[in-house]
C-alpha positions in Angstrom: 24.9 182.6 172.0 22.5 179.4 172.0 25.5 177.5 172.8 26.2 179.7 175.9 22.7 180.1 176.7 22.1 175.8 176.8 25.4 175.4 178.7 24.2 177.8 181.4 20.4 175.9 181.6 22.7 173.0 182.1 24.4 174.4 184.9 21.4 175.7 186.4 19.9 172.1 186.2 17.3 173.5 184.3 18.0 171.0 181.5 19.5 167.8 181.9 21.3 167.6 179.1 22.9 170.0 176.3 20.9 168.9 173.2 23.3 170.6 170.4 25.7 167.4 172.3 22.9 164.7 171.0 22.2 166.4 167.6 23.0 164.7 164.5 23.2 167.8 161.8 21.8 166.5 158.2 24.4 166.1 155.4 25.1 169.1 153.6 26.2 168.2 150.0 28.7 170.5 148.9 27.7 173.4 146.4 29.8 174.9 143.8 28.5 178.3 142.8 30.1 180.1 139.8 33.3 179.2 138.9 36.6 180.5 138.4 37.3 182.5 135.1 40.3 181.4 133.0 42.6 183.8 131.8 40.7 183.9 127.8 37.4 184.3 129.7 38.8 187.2 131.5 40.5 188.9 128.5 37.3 188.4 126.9 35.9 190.3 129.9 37.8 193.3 129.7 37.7 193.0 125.8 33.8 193.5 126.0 33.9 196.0 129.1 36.9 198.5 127.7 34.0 201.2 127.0 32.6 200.5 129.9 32.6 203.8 132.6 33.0 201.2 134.9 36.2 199.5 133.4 38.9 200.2 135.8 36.7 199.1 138.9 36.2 195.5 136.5 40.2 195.6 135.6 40.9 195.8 139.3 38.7 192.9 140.1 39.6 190.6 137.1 43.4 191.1 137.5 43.8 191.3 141.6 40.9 188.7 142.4 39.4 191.4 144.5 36.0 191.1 145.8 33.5 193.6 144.0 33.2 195.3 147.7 36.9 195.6 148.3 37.6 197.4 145.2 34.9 199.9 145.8 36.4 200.5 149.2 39.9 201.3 147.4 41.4 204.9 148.2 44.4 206.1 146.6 46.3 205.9 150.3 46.1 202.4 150.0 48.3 202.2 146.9 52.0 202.4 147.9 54.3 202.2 144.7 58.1 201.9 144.1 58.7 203.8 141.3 62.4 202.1 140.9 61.5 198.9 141.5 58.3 198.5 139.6 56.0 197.0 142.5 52.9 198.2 143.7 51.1 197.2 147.0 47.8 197.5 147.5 46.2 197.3 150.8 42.3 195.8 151.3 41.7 197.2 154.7 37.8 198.5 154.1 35.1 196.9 151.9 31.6 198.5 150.8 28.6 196.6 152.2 25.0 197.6 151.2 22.8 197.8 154.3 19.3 198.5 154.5 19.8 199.3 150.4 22.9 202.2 151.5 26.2 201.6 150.5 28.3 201.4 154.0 32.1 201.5 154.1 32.5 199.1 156.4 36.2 196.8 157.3 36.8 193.2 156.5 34.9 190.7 158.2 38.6 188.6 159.1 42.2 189.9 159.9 43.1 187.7 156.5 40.6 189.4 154.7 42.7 192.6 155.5 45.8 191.8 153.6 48.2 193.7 150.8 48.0 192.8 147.2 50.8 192.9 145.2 51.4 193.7 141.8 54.9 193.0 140.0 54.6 195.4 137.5 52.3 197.9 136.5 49.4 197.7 134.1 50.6 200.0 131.4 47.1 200.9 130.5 43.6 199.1 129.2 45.4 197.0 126.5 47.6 195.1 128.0 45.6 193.3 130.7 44.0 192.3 127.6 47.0 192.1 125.0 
């Protein structure tokens, strides 16, 4: 919108020159926050969470590297399984957002954000995704 905006003054002849063209931005040293979980830190997740009410919600997360908002915004129609062939698909197509402190469904911010999960085979229950 300021890009627009500065193009148009330029057009106009109300500035000379687009300034965002002259602008050197600072250098932005990359920043790593959190890290990935290896597969003992995540079985010692679930280990300490099995009791917890909200275990299956952490289980989906942990397992299908879902977002924490994705998985609240799963609904039982977006699980399609294959009985005889053992696969599941999951689809991500809404999120929960939390806007002025209300929880919102809301829909992915980018088309690849909106995608299917698969799952090979099924999670026979709590003690295998930790087994």
């Amino acid at each position: 919108m300021i890009n627009s905006a500065l193009r148009s003054a330029v057009r106009h002849d109300v500035l000379r020159s687009h300034p965002g063209l002259v602008t050197e931005l600072p250098y932005m040293q990359e920043q790593h926050i959190g890290r990935d979980l290896s597969t003992e830190d995540v079985r010692k997740l679930l280990d300490a969470a099995r009791d917890h009410r909200q275990f299956a919600v952490i289980a989906v997360i942990a397992t299908l590297g879902l977002r924490h908002g994705e998985a609240l915004g799963l609904q039982w129609d977006d699980l399609m399984w294959d009985a005889r062939e053992g696969i599941g698909t999951l689809s991500v197509i809404r999120t929960v957002v939390t806007r002025d402190n209300v929880p919102t469904i809301s829909y992915p911010k980018t088309k690849a954000s909106a995608r299917p999960v698969l799952r090979r085979r099924p999670l026979e229950g709590p003690h295998e995704a930790t087994a």
